[in-house]
N, C-alpha and C positions, 0 to 999 in steps of 0.2 A: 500434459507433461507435468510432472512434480517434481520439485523440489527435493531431493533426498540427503543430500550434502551438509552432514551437520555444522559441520567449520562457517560453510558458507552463511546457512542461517544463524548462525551466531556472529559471525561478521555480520549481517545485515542486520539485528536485532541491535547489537550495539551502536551501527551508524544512529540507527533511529532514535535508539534513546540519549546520543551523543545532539543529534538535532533537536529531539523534543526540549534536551537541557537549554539549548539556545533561545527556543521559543518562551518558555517560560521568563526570559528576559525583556522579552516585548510584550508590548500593549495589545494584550487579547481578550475577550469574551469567555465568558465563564462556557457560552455556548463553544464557543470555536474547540475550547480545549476540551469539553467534553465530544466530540468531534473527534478529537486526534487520538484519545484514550479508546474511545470506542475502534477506532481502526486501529490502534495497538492488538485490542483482544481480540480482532478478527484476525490478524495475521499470527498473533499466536497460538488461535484455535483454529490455522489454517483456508481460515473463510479469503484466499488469492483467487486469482486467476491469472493464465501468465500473458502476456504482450498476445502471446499468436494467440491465443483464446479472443480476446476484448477484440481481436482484429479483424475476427471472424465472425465475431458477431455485427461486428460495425460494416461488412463488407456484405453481410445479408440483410439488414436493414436497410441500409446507404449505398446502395449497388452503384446507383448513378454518380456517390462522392467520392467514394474509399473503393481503390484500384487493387 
């Protein structure tokens, strides 16, 4: 399932960069934030996947964890 909802991706794009604002106040790694920038541009070039995907994959790996 994707995402098609512009409103909502822009609701969501602005949380993030409303949070990333925050973290730039804290004591972080030049790594960590290259980290958080890099997953910025996967979500803006779409590189998601959504809950029920990750869940399905964790429920065919980890059959005996994830019900």
């Amino acid at each position: 399932m994707k995402l098609k909802d512009e409103s909502i991706i822009e609701k969501l794009s602005n949380t993030l960069k409303r949070e990333v604002s925050k973290l730039k106040r804290l004591p972080i790694t030049a790594q960590e934030r290259e980290a958080i920038k890099s997953g910025q541009k996967d979500i803006k070039e779409g590189r998601t996947h959504t809950h029920e995907e990750v869940m399905d994959k964790m429920r065919e790996k980890y059959p005996n964890l994830i019900k």
